[in-house]
Phi, psi and omega in degrees: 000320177300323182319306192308315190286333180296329203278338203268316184290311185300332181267004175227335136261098186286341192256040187271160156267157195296319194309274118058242154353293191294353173279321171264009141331302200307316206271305163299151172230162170297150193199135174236099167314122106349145157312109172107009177284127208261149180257006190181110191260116165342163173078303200273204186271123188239121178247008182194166187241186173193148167264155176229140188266336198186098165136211195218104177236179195199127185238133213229173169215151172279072199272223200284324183283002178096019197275143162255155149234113147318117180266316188203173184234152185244037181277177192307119188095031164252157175246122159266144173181186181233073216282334174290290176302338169279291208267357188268328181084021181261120182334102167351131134305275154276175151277156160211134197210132193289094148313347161219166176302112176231167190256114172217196187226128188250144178242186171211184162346317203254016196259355180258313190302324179308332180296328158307335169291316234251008162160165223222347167259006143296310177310306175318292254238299155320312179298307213273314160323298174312305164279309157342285181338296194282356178274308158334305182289314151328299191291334181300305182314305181295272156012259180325313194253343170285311196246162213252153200311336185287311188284330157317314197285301187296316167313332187277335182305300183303319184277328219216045176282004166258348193278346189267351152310324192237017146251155191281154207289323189295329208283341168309299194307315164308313198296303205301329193092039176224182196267167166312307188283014167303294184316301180302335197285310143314334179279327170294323174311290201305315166338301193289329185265000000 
C-alpha cells in the first residue's frame, strides 16, 4: 500500500528521500473500506483524512429533506478530508463515505504540522495542496451557481475521467446538482454534437 504513496511523492519530490518516506509513512496507518463504509459522519467529530491508494470516497451532506449533495469524489492518489472539523475538533460538515471497497492511508490532526520535522518541502508541498483544494472548491461554488448543466458535466470529465465509468448515474447527477433524468438529457446533446 506504501508503494502508491511512494510513488505519488516521487514524481512530485522528485528529491524526496527513503528517510523521508519512511517518516511519513510512520504517521499514516493503513485501512481497508468496505464499499458504503463511512469514514466520517456529518455531525460528528471527523478526526481524521485519507489518501486513497485504491478505490473511491466521496464526501458529501446530507440536508434537511434527506437530499445528498455530493462536495467531492475521491479517487486513487487523491486526498480527503473535513479539514475545518479535523483540525478545529468541530463536528463534520460533511460525511465521507467509500463507493467501492478501497485501500487508503489514514491520517489525523497532528499529521500536517508533523510534516515540517520531516522536511520544511513537505510542509511547502502540503500548503499549496490545500490551497489548490480551496481554489478547486471556489471554482466548483461558481460552477454550481453559474454554469449550465452541460458546462457542470464537462467540468465533471475533466476533473474526474476516470469516475463516469465506475460511478451510478445518479451520484454524478448529486455532484452536478441535477436530476439523473437531467443528466441523461446532457449526455444525449452531447452525443449528438
Amino acid at each position: 500500500m506504501y508503494e502508491q504513496l511512494r510513488a505519488y511523492f516521487q514524481t512530485r519530490l522528485p528529491g524526496i528521500t527513503d528517510t523521508q518516506v519512511e517518516a511519513l509513512q510512520a504517521q499514516l496507518q493503513p485501512r481497508t473500506l468496505r464499499r458504503h463504509e463511512v469514514l466520517i459522519r456529518q455531525g460528528e467529530a471527523g478526526r481524521r483524512g485519507a489518501f486513497v491508494v485504491q478505490g473511491c470516497l466521496r464526501s458529501y451532506v446530507v440536508d434537511k429533506k434527506t437530499k445528498e449533495h455530493i462536495l467531492q469524489f475521491a479517487p486513487e492518489s487523491w486526498w480527503i478530508s473535513d479539514q475545518y472539523s479535523m483540525l478545529r475538533g468541530l463536528p463534520a460538515m460533511f460525511s465521507i463515505d467509500a463507493l467501492e471497497d478501497s485501500e487508503v492511508l489514514l491520517f489525523g490532526p497532528d499529521f500536517l504540522p508533523l510534516l515540517q520535522t520531516i522536511g520544511p518541502e513537505f510542509q511547502a508541498f502540503f500548503h499549496t495542496l490545500l490551497q489548490n483544494s480551496m481554489a478547486s472548491m471556489q471554482r466548483r461554488l461558481i460552477s454550481i451557481l453559474s454554469a449550465t448543466a452541460e458546462e457542470r458535466y464537462l467540468e465533471f470529465l475533466q476533473m474526474y475521467p476516470t469516475l463516469v465509468q465506475r460511478l451510478p448515474q445518479r451520484m454524478i447527477a448529486a455532484y452536478l446538482g441535477i436530476t439523473p433524468e437531467s443528466l441523461s438529457r446532457v449526455r444525449k446533446e452531447l452525443a449528438r454534437s
